[in-house]
N, C-alpha and C positions, 0 to 999 in steps of 0.2 A: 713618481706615481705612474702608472699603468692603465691606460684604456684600452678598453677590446672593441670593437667593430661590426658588424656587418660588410658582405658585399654582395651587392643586388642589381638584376636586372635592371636600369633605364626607363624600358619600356613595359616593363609584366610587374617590377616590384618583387619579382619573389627571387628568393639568394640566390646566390649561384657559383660554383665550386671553382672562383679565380684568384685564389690565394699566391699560386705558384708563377701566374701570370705578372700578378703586379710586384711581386717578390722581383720580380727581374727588371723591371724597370724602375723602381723605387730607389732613391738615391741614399738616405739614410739607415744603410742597412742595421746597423749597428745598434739601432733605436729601435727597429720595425723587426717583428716574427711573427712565425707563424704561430696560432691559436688549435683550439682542439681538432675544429673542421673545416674542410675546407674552402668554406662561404665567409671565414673569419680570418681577421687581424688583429694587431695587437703593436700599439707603442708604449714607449718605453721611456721616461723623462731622463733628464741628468739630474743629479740631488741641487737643490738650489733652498735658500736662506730665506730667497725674497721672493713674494706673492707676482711682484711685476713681472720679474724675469719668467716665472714659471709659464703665466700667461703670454708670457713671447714663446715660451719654446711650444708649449699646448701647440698654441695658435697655427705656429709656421709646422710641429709637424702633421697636424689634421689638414691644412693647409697641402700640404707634400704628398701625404697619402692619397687623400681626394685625388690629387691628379694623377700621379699612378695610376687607381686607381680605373678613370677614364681614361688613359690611354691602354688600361687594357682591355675596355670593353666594359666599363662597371660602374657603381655607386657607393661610396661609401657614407653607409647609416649608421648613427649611431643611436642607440637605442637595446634595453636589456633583452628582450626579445624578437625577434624577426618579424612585422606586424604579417609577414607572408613567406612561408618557405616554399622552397620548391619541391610540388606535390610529386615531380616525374622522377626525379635523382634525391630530394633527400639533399644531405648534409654528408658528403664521403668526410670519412675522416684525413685528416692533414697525414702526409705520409710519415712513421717514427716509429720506433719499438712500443717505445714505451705506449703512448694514443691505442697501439694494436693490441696491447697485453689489457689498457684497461677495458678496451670493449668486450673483447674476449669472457675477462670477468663476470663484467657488468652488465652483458646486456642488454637488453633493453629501456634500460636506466642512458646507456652510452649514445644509443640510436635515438633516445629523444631529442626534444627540442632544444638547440643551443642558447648560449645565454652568454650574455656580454654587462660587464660588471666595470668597475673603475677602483683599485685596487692604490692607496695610499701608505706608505713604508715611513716613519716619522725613527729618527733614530736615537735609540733608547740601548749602549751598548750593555750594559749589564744583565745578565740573564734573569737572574734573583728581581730584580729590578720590571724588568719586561713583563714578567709573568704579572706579577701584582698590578703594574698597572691597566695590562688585560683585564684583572680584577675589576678597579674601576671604571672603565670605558663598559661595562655588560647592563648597566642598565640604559644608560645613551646609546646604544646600537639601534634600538625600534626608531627613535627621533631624527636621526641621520638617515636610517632605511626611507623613511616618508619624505625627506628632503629630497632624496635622490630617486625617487619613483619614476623609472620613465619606462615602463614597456607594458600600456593597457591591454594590449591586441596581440592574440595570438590565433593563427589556420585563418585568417582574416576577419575575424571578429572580434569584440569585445570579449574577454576574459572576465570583469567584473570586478577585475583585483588595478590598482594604479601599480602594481608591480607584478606582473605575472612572471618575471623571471624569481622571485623569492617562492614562487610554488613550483617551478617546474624544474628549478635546482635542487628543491627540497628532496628529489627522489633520492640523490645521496647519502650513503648514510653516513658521512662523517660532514656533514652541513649543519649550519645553524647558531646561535649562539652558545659559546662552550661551556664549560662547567667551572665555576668555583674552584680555583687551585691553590692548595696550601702553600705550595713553595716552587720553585724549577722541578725537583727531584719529584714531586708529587704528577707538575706534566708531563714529566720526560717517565715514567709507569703508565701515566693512562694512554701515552703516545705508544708505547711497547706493547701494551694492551692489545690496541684498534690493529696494528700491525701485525702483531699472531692471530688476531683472529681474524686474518682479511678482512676486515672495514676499510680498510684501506691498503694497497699495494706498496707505498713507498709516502714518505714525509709530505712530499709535494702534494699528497690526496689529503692532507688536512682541509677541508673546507669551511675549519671554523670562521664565522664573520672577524672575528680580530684574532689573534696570535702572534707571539715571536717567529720572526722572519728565522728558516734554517742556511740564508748562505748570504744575508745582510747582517750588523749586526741592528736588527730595527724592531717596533712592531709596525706589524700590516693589517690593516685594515679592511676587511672587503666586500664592505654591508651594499653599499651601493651599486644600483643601475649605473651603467656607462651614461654620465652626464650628456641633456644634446646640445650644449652649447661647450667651446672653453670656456667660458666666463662663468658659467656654474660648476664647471669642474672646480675653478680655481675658490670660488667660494665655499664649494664641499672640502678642498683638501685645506684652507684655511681653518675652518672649523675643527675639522679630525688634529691639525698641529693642536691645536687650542686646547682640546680636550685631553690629548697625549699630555701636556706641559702641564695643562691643568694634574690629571692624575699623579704627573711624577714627582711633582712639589708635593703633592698628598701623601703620597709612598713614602717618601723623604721626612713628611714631619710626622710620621708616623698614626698618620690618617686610616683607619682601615676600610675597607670600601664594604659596601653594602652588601650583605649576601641574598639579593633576590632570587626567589626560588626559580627552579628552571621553568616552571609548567606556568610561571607569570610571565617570565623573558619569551616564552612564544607567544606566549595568547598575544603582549603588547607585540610581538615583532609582525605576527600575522597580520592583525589590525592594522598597523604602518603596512604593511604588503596591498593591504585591502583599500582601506582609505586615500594613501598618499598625503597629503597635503591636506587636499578638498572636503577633508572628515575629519574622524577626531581619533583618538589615539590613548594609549592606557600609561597611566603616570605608575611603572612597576612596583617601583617603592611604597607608595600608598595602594596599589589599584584603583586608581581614580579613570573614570572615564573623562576625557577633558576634550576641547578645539585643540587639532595637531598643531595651529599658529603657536597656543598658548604654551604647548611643551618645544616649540623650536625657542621660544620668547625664553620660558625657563635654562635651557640650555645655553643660550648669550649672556644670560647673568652668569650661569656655572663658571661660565669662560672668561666671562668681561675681561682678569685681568688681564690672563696668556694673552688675546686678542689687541689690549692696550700696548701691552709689553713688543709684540711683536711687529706693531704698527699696522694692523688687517683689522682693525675696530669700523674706519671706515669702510671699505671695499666692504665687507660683512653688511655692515646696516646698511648700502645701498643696495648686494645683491638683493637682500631681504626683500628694500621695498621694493626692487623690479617682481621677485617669483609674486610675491603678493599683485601686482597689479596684472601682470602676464598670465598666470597661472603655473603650476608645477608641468616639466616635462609629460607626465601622462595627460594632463589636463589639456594640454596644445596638442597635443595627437587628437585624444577627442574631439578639440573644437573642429580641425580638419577634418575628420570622417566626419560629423555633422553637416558640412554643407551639402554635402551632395551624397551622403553614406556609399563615399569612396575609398575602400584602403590604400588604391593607388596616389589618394590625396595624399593621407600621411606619410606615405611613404617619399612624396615630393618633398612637406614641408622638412622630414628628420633630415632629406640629403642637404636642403640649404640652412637649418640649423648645424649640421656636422661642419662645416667649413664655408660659411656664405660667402667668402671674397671668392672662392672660386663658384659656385653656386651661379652666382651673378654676370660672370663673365660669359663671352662666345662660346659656342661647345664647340 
C-alpha cells in the first residue's frame, strides 16, 4: 500500500517545496519517492499477508519520514489536502519528464491544489478476473471514500466537503469511479480510447478509484484520503482485502456484480466527498439515502466472512468503535480549528496524528 504526504512549514503550516531535501536524508530509499510536487512524498509498503506486520512497517516508516522530514527543516502531514499551501511559491512540480509533459498538457488542472490519497494493491493475478472484480467493488467505493475522509480544509478554510480532495481531483478527466466493463478486451478498448484522445497521456493517468494495476499483477484501489493515523490506514486497507476476497469468491461462483448506473455511483460518491462519516450517504443499489454508520455497518456484513477468514474481524470492529467515538479524520481537523478558529491548529494536530511517537519527542 501507498501513502502520500504533505511537507509543511513548522511555523506558517503552509507546504513548502522540501521533497529533495529530505529525499537526502531519508534512509529507506527504496520505500520512499518522490510525488507530483514538490511539497509531497510518498511511501511505499512491502506486500505483507498480515494486518500486524503491516502496521509495523506503516508505523516505522511514517515514523522515518517524520524525522527526515525535520531534519530538513519540515513537517510531515498527512492529510488529502494541504489545510494551507504556500500562497508565495505554489507547489513547484517535483523535477521528471514525465510531471513536465503533464502540466504542459494539463494546465491549470496541473497547477491546482495537490492531493494526497492512500492507494491499496490486493493481488488478483488474473486479468479476466481483476477486471470483474472492479466490477464489484463500484458500488462500495462511496462507503470506503467517507471512511477515509480526511481533508475538510482548503486556502485555510473550510471547504464544506469532509473530503475536499475528491473535488479538487475531480478536475481530471480520467478520475472517478469507472465504467462497467464486460471483459479485459472490453478495458483494455476504452483504455486505447482515453489514450488517443489525450484524456490521458500514458496508463499511469488512469485515475480510476479502483483498476487493474499495469506493472503489479493486483487491483488498486485509490478511493481514499491519505489516512491520519497508521492505525486507520491499517483498518482502511483491511477492509479493501475484505472486499477484494469478498468480490473474487463472487467472480468465481459466478456471482455477477450489480450494474449501478454511473450518474448514481457520483451522486453516492460526492455525497461520501460531502458528508464523510458525520452524514449520511446514498445506498447505490436501491438509491436510498441512509446514516453513513449504517452503510459502513452494511459493508462489515458484505465482508464478515473475508474479514473472519483472514483474522482482521477483530482489529476492524475495534477500529470502528474507536472512528465512532473519536470522529472520522475530517471531523478531528474541525474539532481543532474550533477551538480557537486556527488553521495552524490543525495543521499541529495532523503532524502529531502522522507519526505521534516522534511528535512527542524533543525537537
Amino acid at each position: 500500500m501507498e501513502e502520500e504526504f504533505f511537507l509543511v512549514d513548522p511555523r506558517t503550516g503552509e507546504t513548502v517545496p522540501y521533497v529533495e531535501r529530505v529525499m537526502a536524508v531519508v534512509r529507506s530509499r527504496e520505500l520512499v519517492q518522490r510525488e507530483f510536487a514538490s511539497c509531497q512524498i510518498e511511501t511505499c509498503s512491502t506486500p505483507h499477508t498480515e494486518m500486524d506486520a503491516l502496521l509495523r512497517e506503516v508505523t516505522g516508516l511514517r515514523a522515518e519520514l517524520a524525522a527526515a522530514a525535520r531534519a530538513a527543516g519540515c513537517e510531515l502531514v498527512a492529510s488529502g489536502c494541504a489545510p494551507l499551501e504556500n500562497s508565495a511559491s505554489g507547489a513547484p512540480l517535483t523535477l521528471g519528464p514525465r510531471y513536465r509533459r503533464m502540466a504542459g498538457a494539463f494546465g491549470a488542472v496541473a497547477r491546482g491544489e495537490k492531493c494526497c490519497g492512500c492507494h491499496v494493491h490486493v493481488e488478483v493475478p488474473d486479468r479476466e478476473e481483476a477486471v470483474q472484480v472492479c466490477n464489484h467493488l463500484r458500488p462500495w467505493l462511496p462507503v470506503l471514500h467517507a471512511l477515509a475522509a480526511n481533508s475538510p480544509f482548503t486556502g485555510g478554510a473550510d471547504s464544506g466537503h469532509a473530503s475536499w480532495r475528491a473535488i479538487a481531483f475531480g478536475r481530471w478527466p480520467s478520475f472517478g469511479i469507472p465504467p462497467y466493463f464486460e471483459s479485459a478486451a472490453d478495458y483494455e478498448a476504452t483504455v486505447g480510447m482515453l489514450l488517443r484522445s489525450g484524456v490521458i497521456l500514458d496508463r499511469g493517468m488512469l485515475y480510476w478509484l479502483v483498476r487493474p494495476s499495469d506493472h503489479v499483477p493486483t487491483v488498486e484501489i485509490r478511493v481514499g484520503d491519505v489516512c491520519a493515523t497508521a492505525e486507520e490506514t491499517v483498518l482502511y486497507v483491511a477492509l479493501v482485502r475484505a472486499l477484494v476476497a469478498t468480490a473474487l469468491s463472487d467472480v468465481r461462483a459466478g456471482v455477477a456484480a450489480p450494474r449501478v448506473p454511473d450518474e448514481v455511483l457520483r451522486a453516492a460518491f460526492w455525497r461520501a466527498a460531502h458528508d464523510g462519516l458525520e452524514g449520511h450517504g446514498l445506498e447505490p443499489v436501491s438509491g436510498t439515502l441512509m446514516p453513513a454508520w449504517r452503510l459502513v455497518g452494511d459493508m462489515v456484513d458484505h465482508v464478515r466472512g473475508a474479514l473472519s477468514a483472514a483474522g482482521d474481524m477483530e482489529r476492524v470492529t475495534a477500529g470502528l468503535d474507536r472512528l465512532r467515538r473519536v470522529g472520522s479524520g475530517a471531523a478531528r481537523q474541525r474539532e481543532a480549528y474550533a477551538r480557537r478558529g486556527s488553521i495552524h491548529d490543525v495543521v499541529t494536530v495532523l503532524t502529531r496524528q502522522t507519526a505521534p511517537d516522534l511528535a512527542t519527542a524533543a525537537p
